[in-house]
N, C-alpha and C positions, 0 to 999 in steps of 0.2 A: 467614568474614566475615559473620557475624549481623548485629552490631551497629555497623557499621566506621564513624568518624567522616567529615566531609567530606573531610578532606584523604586521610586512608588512599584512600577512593573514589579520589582524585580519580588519586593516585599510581599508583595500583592500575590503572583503568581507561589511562590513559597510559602504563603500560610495556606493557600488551595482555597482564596476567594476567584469565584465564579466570571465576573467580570474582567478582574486582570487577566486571567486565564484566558478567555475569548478577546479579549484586546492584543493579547501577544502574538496568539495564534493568527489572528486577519495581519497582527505586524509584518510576520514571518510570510505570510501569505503572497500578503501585494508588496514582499521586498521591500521593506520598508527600514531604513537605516537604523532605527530603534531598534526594529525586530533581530538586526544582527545583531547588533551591542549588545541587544539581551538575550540571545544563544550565548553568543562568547561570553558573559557573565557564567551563564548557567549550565553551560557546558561540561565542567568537570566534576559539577553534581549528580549527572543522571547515569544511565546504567541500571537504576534498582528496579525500573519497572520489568516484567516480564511480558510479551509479545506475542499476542495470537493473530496469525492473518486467517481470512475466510479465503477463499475463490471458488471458482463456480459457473458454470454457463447462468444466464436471465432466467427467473422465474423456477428454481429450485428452492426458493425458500431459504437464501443463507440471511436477511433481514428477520425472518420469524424466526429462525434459529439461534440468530444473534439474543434476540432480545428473551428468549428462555431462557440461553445461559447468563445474560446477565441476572436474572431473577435467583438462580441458583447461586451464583457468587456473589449479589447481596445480600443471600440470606446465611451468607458465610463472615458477611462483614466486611468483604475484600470493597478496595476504595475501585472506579474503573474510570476508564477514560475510554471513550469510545469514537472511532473515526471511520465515516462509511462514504466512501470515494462515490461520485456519482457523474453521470455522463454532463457534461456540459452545452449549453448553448451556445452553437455556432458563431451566433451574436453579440450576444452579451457574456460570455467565457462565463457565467455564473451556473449551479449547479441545478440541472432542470425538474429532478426530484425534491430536491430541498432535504430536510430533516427526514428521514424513515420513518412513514406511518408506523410501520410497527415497534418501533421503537418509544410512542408515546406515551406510554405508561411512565417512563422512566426519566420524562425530562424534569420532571420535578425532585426527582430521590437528587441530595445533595451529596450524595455519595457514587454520583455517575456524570461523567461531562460527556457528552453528546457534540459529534461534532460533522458536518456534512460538508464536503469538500468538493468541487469540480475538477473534474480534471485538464480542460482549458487545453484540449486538442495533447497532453501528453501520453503516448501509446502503454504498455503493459499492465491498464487496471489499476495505475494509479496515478495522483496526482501528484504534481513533481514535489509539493510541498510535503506532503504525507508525513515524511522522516521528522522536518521541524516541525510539522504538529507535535507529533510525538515525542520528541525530544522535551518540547512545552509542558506535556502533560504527566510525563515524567517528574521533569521537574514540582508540578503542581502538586507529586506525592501519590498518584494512582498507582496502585498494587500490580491491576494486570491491564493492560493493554488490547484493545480489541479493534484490528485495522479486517474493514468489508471493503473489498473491492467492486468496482463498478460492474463486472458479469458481464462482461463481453467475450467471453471464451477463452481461444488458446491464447489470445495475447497476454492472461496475464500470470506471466512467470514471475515476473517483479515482483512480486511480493514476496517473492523465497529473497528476496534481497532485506529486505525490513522485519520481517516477521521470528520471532526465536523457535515458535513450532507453525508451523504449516496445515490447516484445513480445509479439505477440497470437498467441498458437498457437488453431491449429483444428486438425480432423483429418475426411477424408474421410467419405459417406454417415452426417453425422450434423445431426439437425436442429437442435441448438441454434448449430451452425456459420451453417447459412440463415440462422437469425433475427440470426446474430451479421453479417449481410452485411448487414441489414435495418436493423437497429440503429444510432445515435449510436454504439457501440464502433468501428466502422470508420472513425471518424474519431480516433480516439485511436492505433492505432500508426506507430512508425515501421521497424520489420519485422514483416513477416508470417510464420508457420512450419507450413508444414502437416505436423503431424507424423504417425505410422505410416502415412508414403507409399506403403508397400509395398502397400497395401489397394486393389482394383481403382477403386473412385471419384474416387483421387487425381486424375484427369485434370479429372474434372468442377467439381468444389469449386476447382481451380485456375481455369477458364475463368469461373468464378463471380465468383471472387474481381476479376481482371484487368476483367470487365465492370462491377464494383461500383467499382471506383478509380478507370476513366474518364469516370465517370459525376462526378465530385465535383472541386472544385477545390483543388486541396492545393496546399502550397505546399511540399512535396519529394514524390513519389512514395513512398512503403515500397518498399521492399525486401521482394519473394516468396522463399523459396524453401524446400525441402523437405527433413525429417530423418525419421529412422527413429531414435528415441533411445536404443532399448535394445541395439543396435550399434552408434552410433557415428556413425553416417555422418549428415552433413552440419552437425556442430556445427562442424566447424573454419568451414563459410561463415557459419553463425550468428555466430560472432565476429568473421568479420571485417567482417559488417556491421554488426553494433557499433558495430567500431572505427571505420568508415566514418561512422555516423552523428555519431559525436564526432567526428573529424576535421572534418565538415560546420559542426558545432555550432560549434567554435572559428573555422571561417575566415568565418564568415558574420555571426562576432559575437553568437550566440545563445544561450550557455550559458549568460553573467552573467544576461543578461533572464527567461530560464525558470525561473531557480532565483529570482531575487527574487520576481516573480512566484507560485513554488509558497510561498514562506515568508509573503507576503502574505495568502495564500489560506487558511494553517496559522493566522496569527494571529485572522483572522475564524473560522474553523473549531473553534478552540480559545474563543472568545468566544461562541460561538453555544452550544456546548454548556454551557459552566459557565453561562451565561443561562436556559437552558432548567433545570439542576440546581436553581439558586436560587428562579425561579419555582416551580416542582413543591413544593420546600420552604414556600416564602409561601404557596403556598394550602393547604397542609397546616395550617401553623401560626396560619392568619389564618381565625376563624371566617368572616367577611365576604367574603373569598374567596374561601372555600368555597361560602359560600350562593350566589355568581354561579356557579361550576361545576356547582352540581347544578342552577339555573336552566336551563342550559343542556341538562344531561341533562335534564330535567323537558320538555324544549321550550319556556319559556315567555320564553325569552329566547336570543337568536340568537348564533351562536360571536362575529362580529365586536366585535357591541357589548360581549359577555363580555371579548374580548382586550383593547381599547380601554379596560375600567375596569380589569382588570388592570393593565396598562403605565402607567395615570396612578397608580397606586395602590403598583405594587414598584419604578420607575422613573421616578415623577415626568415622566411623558413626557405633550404635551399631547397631547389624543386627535384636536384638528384635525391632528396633523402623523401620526396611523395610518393 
């Protein structure tokens, strides 16, 4: 499917063949005019999936965790679509990890799409496409959703933008754990998972954890508790607080609001970027624009006033209102 017209897409992606599915998704990806046409087709469709974000400082093990609860939700039957952001090449903006090793059991079940994203220089753990991935794989018919952020630390709150429940793994005696206790992240899950428990600090980092939650005013508690991923144990509580947290979300009336809310946040999110593209281009192409940007490298004229002629200049904006 090279070349596949809209409607092939659109057919394609909606019977939850594998091919269209990843054709839409690189659509959507590299901005590609198809790829809108085929949101805007498919847009009033989705909603039905349900959303688990991971985060997590590097090297906690949210990729090994990933891929045991996928094992337990296909042995549930659930369809899953899986997207695991990963840090980019400088270079080549493509993603430097590729596929997750530990995810390779899984790339053949035809009941999981697997999908590895760059993030192509965008800050908060994810990539700026994330959303119309998922939005795609909604559409394709997966049950539940499972977005892994790239594990760069505190940056990434973004995910509480996308995600319908929120999981933050840590793992004992590590320090980016601390700072992750320190951090605005600790206010973004809604379970907590300390994974490789088995490691003598587990006790500590928990007592850490419970002193950091009392301290803050939430308006549900997270849910603590503890996995060892690479045997198994304690993914079954993992789901089921989850499931718990959905359960919460529906009786409390908070699911419809969260997700307006995150699509809200997508449309300014999506606007700020192609803003920021267009300018970049205007002062490329506008000698005059130019001259205020090197003014401003030169020192001889200050950023604000610089931005101020900009925005009256690519945006007709008046500069009493910057």
């Amino acid at each position: 499917m090279s070349n596949p017209t809209l409607q092939e897409l659109l057919d394609g992606v909606r019977s939850g063949n594998r091919r269209a599915t990843a054709r839409a998704i690189s659509l959507v990806e590299n901005a590609d005019p198809l790829g809108y046409a085929f949101l805007r087709e498919v847009f009033p469709e989705t909603g039905r999936s349900y959303a688990v974000g991971f985060t997590g400082p590097p090297g906690v093990g949210k990729s090994t965790l990933l891929s045991a609860l996928v094992t337990l939700l296909r042995e549930r039957e659930l369809r899953l679509g899986v997207i695991s952001v990963d840090p980019s090449s400088p270079f080549t903006q493509g993603a430097l990890l590729g596929d997750r090793i530990r995810l390779v059991d899984h790339f053949l079940d035809p009941g999981v799409f697997i999908r590895s994203m760059g993030t192509r220089g965008h800050l908060g753990g994810l990539a700026q496409a994330t959303l119309e991935a998922a939005l795609v794989l909604d559409a394709a018919g997966s049950d539940i959703l499972l977005l892994e952020t790239v594990g760069t630390g505190q940056s990434e709150v973004e995910v509480r933008g996308l995600a319908d429940t929120v999981v933050l793994v840590l793992m004992p005696g590590s320090g980016d754990a601390v700072q992750a206790l320190k951090a605005g992240i600790m206010e973004i899950p809604d379970v907590i998972v300390v994974n490789k428990a088995d490691q003598a600090p587990a006790a500590a980092i928990l007592t850490d954890i419970r002193t950091t939650l009392a301290l803050g005013e939430l308006e549900r508690m997270p849910a603590l508790i503890t996995t060892e991923a690479l045997t198994g144990e304690g993914i079954d509580e993992l789901w089921s607080e989850i499931e718990d947290h959905r359960a919460w979300l529906g009786t409390e009336g908070k699911l419809e609001p969260r997700r307006r809310e995150h699509l809200a946040r997508e449309v300014f999110a999506i606007a700020g970027a192609q803003a920021r593209t267009h300018l970049e281009q205007a002062v490329v192409d506008d000698p005059e624009l130019r001259r205020v940007l090197d003014a401003v490298q030169d020192r001889s004229l200050d950023p604000l006033s610089a931005v101020r002629e900009i925005l009256e200049t690519v945006f007709r904006i008046d500069s009493d209102r910057c």
